[in-house]
N, C-alpha and C positions, 0 to 999 in steps of 0.2 A: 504494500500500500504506500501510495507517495506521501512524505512529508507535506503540508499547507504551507510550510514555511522554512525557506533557505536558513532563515535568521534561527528558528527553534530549532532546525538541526544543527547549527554550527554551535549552540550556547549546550545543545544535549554532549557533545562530544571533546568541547573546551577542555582544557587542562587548568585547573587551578594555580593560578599565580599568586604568591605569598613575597610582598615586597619584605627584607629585612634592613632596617636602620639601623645607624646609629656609629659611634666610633671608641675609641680606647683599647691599649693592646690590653690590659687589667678584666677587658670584655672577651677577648679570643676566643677562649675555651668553652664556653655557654653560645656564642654564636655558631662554632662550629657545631655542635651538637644541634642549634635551633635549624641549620642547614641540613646536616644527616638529616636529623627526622621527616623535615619538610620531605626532602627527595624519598625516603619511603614512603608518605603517603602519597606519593605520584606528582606532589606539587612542582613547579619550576620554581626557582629562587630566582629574585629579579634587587638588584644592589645598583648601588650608584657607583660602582664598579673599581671604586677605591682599594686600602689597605687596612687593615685592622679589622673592624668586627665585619666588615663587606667582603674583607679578602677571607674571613675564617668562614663566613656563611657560604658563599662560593666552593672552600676548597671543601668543606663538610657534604653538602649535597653532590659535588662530582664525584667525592669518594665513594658514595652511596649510588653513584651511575647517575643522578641527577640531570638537570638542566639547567644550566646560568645565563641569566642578561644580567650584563651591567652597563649602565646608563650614564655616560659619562658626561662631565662638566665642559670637558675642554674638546680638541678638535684633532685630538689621535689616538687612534684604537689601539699603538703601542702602549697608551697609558692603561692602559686594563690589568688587571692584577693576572695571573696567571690561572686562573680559575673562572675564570669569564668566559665563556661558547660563544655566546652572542653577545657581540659589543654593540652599543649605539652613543654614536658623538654625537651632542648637540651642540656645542660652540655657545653654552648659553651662563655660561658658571652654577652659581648657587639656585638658581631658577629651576635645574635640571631636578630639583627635588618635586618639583609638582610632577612632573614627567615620571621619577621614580615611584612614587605611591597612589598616583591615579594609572600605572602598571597591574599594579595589584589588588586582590580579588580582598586581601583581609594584609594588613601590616604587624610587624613584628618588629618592636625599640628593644637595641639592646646599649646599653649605655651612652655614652652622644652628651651632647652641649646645646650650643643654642642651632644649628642645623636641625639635628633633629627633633627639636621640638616645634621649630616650623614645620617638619616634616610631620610629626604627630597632628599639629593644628591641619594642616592640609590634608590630610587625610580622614580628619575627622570630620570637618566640612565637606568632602565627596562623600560622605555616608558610608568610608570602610570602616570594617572592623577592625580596629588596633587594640592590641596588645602590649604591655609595656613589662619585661622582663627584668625581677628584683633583680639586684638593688637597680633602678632606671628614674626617668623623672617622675616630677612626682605632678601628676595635671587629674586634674578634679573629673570624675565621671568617665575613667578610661580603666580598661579592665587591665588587672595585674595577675602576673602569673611568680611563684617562687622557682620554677625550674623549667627549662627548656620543653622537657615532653608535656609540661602543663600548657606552657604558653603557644606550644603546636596548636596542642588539642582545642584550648580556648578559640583558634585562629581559625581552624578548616575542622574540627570536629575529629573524634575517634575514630583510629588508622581501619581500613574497611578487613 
């Protein structure tokens, strides 16, 4: 029987995209693991395509066989971390964070400064779901999680 709708087959068949924020090397360890997990429940990981908690969610989900975008600030796909698949230059600097979590289907802060807490406000005005992974900022009405496989599951729901 034919689909009615090109659009409701392409949204039945999507891959969940799970942007990960946020910076600090003090964060590495807890993002690689927010990346593992992602990439087993099937999700892509989509970063601003930097180093620290963007390069640890990267190399976490490719470990896992994963999928990486990373969405960079400036105008060379050499700058990508080395866990990056799919690179995209926007040439646009700090701007490229609305571009990183209007990516993603639900967000995931893991430590970070004032980027990513623009990056939390922007995505919570697109109506995703964010996540903010302890110790992270602290913003009134956003769900927290104490450990990585909470802050998955909070994010895309229990591994199928």
């Amino acid at each position: 029987m034919p689909l009615e709708s090109p659009r409701l087959y392409y949204r039945a068949v999507a891959v969940v995209q799970v942007a990960v924020i946020g910076s600090g090397r003090e964060h590495e360890a807890r993002a690689e693991e927010v990346g593992r997990l992602l990439a087993e429940h099937g999700c892509t990981v989509v970063t601003g395509g930097g180093g620290e908690v963007m390069a640890a969610a990267c190399r976490g989900a490719k470990a896992a066989g994963g999928t990486t975008i990373g969405i960079l600030p400036g105008e060379r796909r050499e700058d990508a971390n080395p866990w990056v698949e799919h690179v995209v230059v926007t040439g646009i600097g700090h701007a490229r964070n609305l571009a990183v979590v209007a990516s993603g289907d639900a967000v995931i802060a893991v430590g970070g400064s004032w980027g990513t807490l623009a990056e939390i406000a922007l995505a919570s005005r697109l109506g995703r779901k964010v996540v903010i992974l302890e110790p992270g900022q602290v913003v009134e009405g956003i769900a927290r999680a104490s450990t990585p496989a909470e802050a998955v599951e909070l994010a895309v729901g229990p591994r199928a």
